[in-house]
N, C-alpha and C positions, 0 to 999 in steps of 0.2 A: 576643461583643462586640456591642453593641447601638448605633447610629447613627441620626442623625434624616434623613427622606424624602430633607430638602433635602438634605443634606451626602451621602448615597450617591447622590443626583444629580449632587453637583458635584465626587463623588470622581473622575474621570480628569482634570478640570480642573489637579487639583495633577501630574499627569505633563505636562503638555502645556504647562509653561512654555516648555519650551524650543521651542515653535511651528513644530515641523518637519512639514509634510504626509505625507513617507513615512518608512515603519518597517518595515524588512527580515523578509520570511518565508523560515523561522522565525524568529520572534522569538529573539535572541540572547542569551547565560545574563547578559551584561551587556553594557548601552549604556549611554555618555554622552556627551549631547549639549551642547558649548556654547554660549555665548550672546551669539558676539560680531559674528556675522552669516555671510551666507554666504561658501564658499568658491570661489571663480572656478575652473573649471577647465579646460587651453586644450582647444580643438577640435583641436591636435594632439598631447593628451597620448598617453604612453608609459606602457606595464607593462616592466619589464625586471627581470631575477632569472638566475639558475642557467641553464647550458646545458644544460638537461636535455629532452627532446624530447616530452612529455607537456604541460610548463610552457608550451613555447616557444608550441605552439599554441592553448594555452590563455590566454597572453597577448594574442595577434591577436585571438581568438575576443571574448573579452571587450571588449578596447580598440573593436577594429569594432561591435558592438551597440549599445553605450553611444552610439557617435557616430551608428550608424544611428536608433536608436528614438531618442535627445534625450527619453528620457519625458516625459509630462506626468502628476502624478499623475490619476488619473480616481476617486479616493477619497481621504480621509484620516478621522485621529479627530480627534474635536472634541467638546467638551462637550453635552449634549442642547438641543436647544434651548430657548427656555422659549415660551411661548404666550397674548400677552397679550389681552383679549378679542375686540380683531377683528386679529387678526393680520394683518400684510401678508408673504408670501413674496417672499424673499431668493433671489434666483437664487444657487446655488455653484457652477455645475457651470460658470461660465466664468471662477470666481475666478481671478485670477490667482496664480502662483509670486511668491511674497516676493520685494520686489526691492529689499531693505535692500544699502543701499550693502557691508555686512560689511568682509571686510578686502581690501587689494590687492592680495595677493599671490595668485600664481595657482600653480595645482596643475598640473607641466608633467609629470612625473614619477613614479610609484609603483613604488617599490622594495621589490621581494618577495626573501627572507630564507628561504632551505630548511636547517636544520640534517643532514637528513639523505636524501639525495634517494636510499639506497637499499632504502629500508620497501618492501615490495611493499603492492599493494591487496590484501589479504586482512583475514578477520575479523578486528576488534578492534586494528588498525590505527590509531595514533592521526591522529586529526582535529584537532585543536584550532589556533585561529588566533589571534593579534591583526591587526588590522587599526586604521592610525591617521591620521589627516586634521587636520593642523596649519592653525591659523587663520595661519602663516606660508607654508603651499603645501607642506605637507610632504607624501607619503606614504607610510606602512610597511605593508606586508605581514609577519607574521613566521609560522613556521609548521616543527614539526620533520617536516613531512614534505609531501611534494609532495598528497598526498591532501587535507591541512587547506590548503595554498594555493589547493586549487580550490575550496573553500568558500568561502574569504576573496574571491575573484574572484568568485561568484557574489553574497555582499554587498558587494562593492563594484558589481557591477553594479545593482542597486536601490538606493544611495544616489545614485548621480549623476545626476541629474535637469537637466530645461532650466530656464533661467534667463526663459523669457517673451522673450528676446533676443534667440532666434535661437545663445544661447549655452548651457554648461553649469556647471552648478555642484552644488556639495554644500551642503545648507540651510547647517548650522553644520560647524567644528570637530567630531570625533566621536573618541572611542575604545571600539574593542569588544573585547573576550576572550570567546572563543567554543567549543564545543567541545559536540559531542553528549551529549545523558543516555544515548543505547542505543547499543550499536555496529551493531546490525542493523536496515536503516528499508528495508521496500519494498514491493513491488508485484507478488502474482501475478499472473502475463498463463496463460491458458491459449490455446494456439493449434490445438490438437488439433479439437474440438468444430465451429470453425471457424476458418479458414487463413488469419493475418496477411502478409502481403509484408513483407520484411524494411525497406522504407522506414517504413511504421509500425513499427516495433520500437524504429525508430532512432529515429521521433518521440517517442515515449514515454520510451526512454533520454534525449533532452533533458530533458521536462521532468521525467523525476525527478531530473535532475542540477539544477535552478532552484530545486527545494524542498530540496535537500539530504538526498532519500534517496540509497540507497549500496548498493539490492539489486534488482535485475532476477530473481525468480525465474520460470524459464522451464518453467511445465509444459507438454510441447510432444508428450507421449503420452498414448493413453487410446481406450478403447472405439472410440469412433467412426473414430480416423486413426493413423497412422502417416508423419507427414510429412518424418522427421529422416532423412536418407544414412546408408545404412551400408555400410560395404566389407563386414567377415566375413560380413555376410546382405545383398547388396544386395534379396532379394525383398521385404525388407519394405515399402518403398516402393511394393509394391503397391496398398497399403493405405492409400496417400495419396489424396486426390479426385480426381487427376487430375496429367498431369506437370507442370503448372505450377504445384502446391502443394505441391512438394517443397523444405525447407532443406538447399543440398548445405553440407558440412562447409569448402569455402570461403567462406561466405557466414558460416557458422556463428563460426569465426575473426575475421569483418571486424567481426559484431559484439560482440564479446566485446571485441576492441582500441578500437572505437568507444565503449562503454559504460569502458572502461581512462580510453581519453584524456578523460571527464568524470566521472572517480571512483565510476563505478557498474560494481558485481560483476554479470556476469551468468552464475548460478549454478543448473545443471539439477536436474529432478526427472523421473525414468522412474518411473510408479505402479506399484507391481506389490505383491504377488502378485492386488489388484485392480484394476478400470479396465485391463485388459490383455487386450484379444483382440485389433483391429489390429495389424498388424505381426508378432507373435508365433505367431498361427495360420498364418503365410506361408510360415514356417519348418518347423513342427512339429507338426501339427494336435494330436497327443495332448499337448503342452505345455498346452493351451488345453481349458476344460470349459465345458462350458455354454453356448457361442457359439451354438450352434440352438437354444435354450430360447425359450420363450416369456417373456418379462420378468417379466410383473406377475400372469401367471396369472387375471387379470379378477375378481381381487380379494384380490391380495395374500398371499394364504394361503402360497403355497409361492412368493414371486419370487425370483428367481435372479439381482435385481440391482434397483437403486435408478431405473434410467431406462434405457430402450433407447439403446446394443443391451447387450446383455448376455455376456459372457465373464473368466471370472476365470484368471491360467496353474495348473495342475493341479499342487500342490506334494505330491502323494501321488506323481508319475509323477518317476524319475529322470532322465530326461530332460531336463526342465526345469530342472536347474541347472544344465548343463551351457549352454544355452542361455541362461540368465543370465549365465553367466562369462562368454561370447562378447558379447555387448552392452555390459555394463558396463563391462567393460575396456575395447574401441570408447570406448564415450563419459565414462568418467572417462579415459583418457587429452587428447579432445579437451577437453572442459573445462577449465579451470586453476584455478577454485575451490578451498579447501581444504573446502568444503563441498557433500555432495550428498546431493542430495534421492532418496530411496529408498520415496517411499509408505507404504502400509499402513494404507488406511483402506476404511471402508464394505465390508469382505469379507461375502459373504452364506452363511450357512450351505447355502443350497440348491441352490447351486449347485453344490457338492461331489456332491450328488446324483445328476449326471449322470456324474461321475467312476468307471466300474473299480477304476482305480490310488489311486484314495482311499479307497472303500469297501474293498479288500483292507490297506490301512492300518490301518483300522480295525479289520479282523476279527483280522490281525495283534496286534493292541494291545488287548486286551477291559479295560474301563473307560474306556479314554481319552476323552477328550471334547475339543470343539475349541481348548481353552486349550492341551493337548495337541499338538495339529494344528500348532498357529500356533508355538510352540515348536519342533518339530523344524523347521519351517522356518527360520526363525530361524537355528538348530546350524546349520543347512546354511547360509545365505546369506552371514552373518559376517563367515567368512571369506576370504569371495568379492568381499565390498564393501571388506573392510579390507585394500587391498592395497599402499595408499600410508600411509606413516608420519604425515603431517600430515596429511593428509584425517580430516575429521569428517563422520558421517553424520547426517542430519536423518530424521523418520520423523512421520506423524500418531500424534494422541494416540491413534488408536484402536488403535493395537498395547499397550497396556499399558491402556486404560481402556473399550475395548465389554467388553458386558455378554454378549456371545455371541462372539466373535470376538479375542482379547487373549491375549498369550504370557504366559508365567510368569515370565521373565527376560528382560530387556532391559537391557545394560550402559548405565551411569549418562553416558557420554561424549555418547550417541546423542541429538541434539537434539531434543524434543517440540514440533510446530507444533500447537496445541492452537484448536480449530473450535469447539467444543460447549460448552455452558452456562456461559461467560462465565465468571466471578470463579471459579465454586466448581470447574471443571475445573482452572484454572491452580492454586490453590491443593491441588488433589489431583497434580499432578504436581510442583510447588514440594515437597511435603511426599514425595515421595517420593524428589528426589534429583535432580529431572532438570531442564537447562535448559529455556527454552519460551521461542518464538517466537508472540505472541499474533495470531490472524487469527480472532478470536471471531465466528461468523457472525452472531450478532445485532447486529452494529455496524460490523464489516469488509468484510463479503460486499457486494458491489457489485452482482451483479444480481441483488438481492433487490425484490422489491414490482414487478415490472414484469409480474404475469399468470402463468400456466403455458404452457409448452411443446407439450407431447405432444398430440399428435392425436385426434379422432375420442373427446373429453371428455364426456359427458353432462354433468359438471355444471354446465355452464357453460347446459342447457338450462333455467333458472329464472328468472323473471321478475318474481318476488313473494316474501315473506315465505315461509318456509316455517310452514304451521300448530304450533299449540301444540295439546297436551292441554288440554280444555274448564276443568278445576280449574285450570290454571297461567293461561290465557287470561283468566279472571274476575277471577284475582287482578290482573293486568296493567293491566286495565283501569280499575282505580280508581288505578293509578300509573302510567300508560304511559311515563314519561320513565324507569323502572326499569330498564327490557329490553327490550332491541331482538332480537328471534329473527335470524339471520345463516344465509347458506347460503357455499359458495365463489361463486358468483356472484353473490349479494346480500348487503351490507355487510359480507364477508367477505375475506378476503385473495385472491380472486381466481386460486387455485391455487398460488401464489407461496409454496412454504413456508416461506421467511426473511422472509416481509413483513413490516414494510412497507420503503421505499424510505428507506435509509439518508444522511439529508441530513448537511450537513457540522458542524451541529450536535450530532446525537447522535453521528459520530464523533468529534467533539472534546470531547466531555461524560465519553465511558467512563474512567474510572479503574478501569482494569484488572492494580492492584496494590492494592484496596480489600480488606483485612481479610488480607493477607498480613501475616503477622510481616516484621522487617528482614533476617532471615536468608533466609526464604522467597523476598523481592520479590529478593534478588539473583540468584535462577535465572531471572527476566526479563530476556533477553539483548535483547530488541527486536521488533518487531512486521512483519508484512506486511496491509494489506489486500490482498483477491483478485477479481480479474475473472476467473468461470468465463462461458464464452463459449458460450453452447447458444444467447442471441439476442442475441450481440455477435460485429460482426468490425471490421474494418480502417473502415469506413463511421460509426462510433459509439462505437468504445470511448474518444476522444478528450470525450466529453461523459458515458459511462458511469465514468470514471476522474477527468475533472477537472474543475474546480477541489476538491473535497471531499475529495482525498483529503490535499491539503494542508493539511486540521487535521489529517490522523494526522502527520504529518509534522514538524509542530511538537510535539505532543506526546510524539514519541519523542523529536525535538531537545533543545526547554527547556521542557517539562513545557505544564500548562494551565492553570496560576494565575500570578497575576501576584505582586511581594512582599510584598504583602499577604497573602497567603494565598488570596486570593478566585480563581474561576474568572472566568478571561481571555476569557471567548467574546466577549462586548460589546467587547473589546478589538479582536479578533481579527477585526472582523467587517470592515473597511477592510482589514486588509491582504490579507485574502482576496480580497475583492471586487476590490482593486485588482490581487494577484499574476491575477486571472482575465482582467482586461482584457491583462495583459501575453501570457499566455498565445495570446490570440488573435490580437494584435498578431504574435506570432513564432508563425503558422500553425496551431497547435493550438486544433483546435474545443471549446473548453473550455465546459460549459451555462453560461447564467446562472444568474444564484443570487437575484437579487432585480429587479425595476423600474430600469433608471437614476435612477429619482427619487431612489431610497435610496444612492444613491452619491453623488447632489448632496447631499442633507439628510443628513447625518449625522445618524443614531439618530433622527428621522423617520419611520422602521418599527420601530423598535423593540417589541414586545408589552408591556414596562414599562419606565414612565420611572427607576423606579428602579435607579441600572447595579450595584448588591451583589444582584438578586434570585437568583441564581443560587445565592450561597451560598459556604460557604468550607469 
């Protein structure tokens, strides 16, 4: 479809009749707004519904904010501006909230509607809401399960805005019908690496509950720490950084019911058979191989692990099931997830090396090779994990898709959290059978593009171009805009192997069901971005996580085009900017994302004035 400059300039104009400054994040699979002015609503309105105990404090919770913040928007959309030769600038940013007489009737009331208040929060739980705002003072809440009412609470909480008067009102009349695209939207937190307090835990459960994700996954073991209670082995705890970076299994509890009462699952991952020497060597030293290794070997030849420290649990040694069975049980009984996360990624061949009881496997077994390996492990763990009838296990893609390190057999139930090369990984697990959870590192990974890590670096000791061959150099120089030679420390990614720095744009860009068949894209159950934590703690993850990660958030919601067909980001870019101001408004240090300028000037910054450049 081919359109002229001017008309894909002035295409959001024809959305923006209805002249309402805010528009709920995520965008909702339908809004309609009417047009007969705003709706008054008292300073002592009420939420009231169902006595159900979830609801009830979800109705205070709500009703209180709303009258606390009084938002004012700090962004909205509006058409581009135009730019006539000596333009005079338009202050926005102290325009006032519409203050159209509307109708007189005031909104005293909102009455929420639960058809069935006893859906538990688990996978695939239906969400879906309407929500409705009569230009007579009406309000409905409607929703077949308490889960989709807290949705509907959080969009009611961004329509209600202040009236400039000291009062509150909703722009127009509105009716929404809402309801998720994926059932699974969340947010790895790794806390292992380094030790969140559970006050940040709970911050973060806010604000994924404001965006309408619904998944807290908690990877909260791994090489470095062992910080999670255990009664059957309380030594493992040893293995935490110290006693006051231990989660005891009451804490554990508070927030699990904390993340309940705002719709969010908070749902474990113990990494094993790699990422596992903490904790586990506490226990069992010969459970555990490789833990005295040197990592990287000082050049990678033979490393026995991806980043210090290094130990992977020894699945050649029997021993080590047994001491699986002892853990998991522990902690799939305290979870209440039907879903748990069981690892199985980045195992290194060489680390078996260090292994006895592995090498006598293998002498055991002549031909076998590690597809092999990874397989009897597997036979063994199974059905050791599958000890609850509902419970679904999750696993990385790297148990059925390394190229050195992948089982032979993996039952089709086992959910695939898929990291690695984007489109064509999903699509190679799609076609084999398995759901998948996308956290594609090249557009999910959240501490990507922020420098390397690991200590005591040479190469970060370069200060210049690294030389060319004298034949390649000569050629260069009669084109030098061709080729820029790169080192890691010079115009290079800066050790950061996922770089660059994942803005909220290219998260909101990925169409990560691109060249999937229709059959295929239905094993895309939903997505997580991930904060692995090697240079994030409790100090930062608040601006390492947000506001960006509320484009994935929308695009698991109501996709990332508008009904047009076209990509929404130019849409998308006010409600962001503004969910961000809200953000830090209710204590979450969320980064900015652009100049205030660009919040007063609507599309102002924009890179092109044409808002279709993006494409359809």
């Amino acid at each position: 479809m081919k359109i002229s400059i001017a008309a894909a300039i002035g295409l959001l104009a024809l959305t923006l009749t209805e002249a309402v400054k805010v528009n709920p994040l995520p965008a909702p699979v339908s809004i309609t707004w009417a047009s007969s002015g705003p709706v008054k609503v008292s300073n002592d309105f009420k939420i009231v519904g169902p006595d159900n105990a979830v609801l009830k404090k979800a109705f205070a919770r709500t009703a209180n904010l709303i009258k606390k913040e009084r938002w004012v928007p700090q962004t909205w959309e509006a058409p581009p501006p135009s730019y006539p030769p000596f333009p005079v600038m338009t202050k926005r940013g102290d325009a006032p909230v519409s203050d159209s007489h509307g109708s007189s009737a005031t909104l005293n009331t909102v009455n929420v509607v639960v058809s069935d208040l006893n859906a538990d929060l688990q996978h695939g739980v239906d969400e879906t809401y309407t929500l409705d705002i009569t230009a007579t003072g009406k309000g409905t809440i409607k929703a077949k399960t308490v889960w989709g009412a807290l949705h509907a609470l959080q969009t009611l909480n961004q329509i209600v805005i202040s009236d400039g008067k000291h009062g509150l009102q909703v722009e127009q009349p509105v009716h929404i019908a809402d309801g998720p695209k994926y059932p699974h939207r969340g947010i790895s937190y790794d806390t292992s690496r380094n030790f969140y307090p559970i006050p940040s835990l709970k911050r973060q459960i806010d604000a994924l509950s404001y965006a309408k994700f619904n998944v807290f996954h908690w990877h909260f073991t791994d090489d470095q720490s062992w910080p999670m209670e255990m009664k059957v082995h309380p030594q493992m705890t040893k293995d935490a950084y110290s006693a006051r970076e231990i989660y005891t299994q009451k804490q554990v509890k508070e927030l699990i019911q904390y993340g309940r009462e705002r719709g969010v699952r908070v749902y474990p991952e113990v990494d094993m058979p790699g990422h596992a020497s903490a904790g586990w060597i506490q226990v069992d030293k010969k459970a555990v191989t490789c833990a005295d290794s040197w990592w990287d070997n000082d050049g990678w030849t033979h490393h026995s692990a991806v980043e210090p420290n290094p130990g992977q649990l020894d699945i050649g040694y029997p021993g080590t099931y047994k001491l699986i069975k002892d853990v998991y049980t522990e902690l799939g009984n305290l979870f209440t997830d039907n879903l748990f996360h069981v690892g199985f990624d980045e195992l290194q061949t060489y680390c078996y090396n260090y292994s006895s009881s592995s090498q006598d496997w293998f002498k055991a077994h002549p031909g076998a090779g590690y597809a092999d390996f990874a397989q009897q492990y597997i036979d063994k763990v199974l059905p050791i994990f599958k000890n609850k009838a509902n419970r679904r296990l999750v696993m990385w893609e790297d148990s059925v898709l390394s190229p050195d390190f992948s089982a032979k057999s993996i039952p089709k139930d086992v959910i695939m959290q898929s990291w690695n090369n984007g489109v064509d990984n999903i699509k190679l697990l799609a076609q084999k059978g398995y759901d998948i959870i996308v956290t594609s590192a090249d557009f999910l990974y959240l501490d990507c593009g922020h420098g390397g890590w690991v200590t005591n670096d040479p190469r970060y000791n370069v200060n210049s171009p690294p030389a060319l061959p004298q034949a390649i150099q000569d050629a260069f120089n009669e084109n030098p805009s061709a080729y820029t030679p790169t080192s890691v420390n010079y115009g290079g990614a800066g050790a950061s192997w996922c770089a660059p720095y994942k803005t909220w744009q290219r998260i909101y860009n990925y169409d990560f069901t691109e060249g999937l068949t229709a059959d295929e894209a239905k094993h895309v159950i939903g997505g997580e971005a991930a904060l692995w934590s090697e240079q994030a703690d409790e100090t930062v993850v608040d601006s390492k996580v947000w506001p960006r990660t509320a484009a994935y958030a929308e695009s698991l919601w109501s996709g990332n085009r508008n009904s047009a067909g076209f990509k929404r980001t130019t849409e998308m870019s006010a409600r962001i900017q503004d969910f961000r101001e809200r953000l830090v408004a209710r204590g979450i240090g969320a980064a900015p994302l652009v100049p205030k300028y660009c919040l007063q000037h609507p599309h102002a910054c924009d890179l092109f004035r044409n808002q279709t450049a993006l494409g359809n």
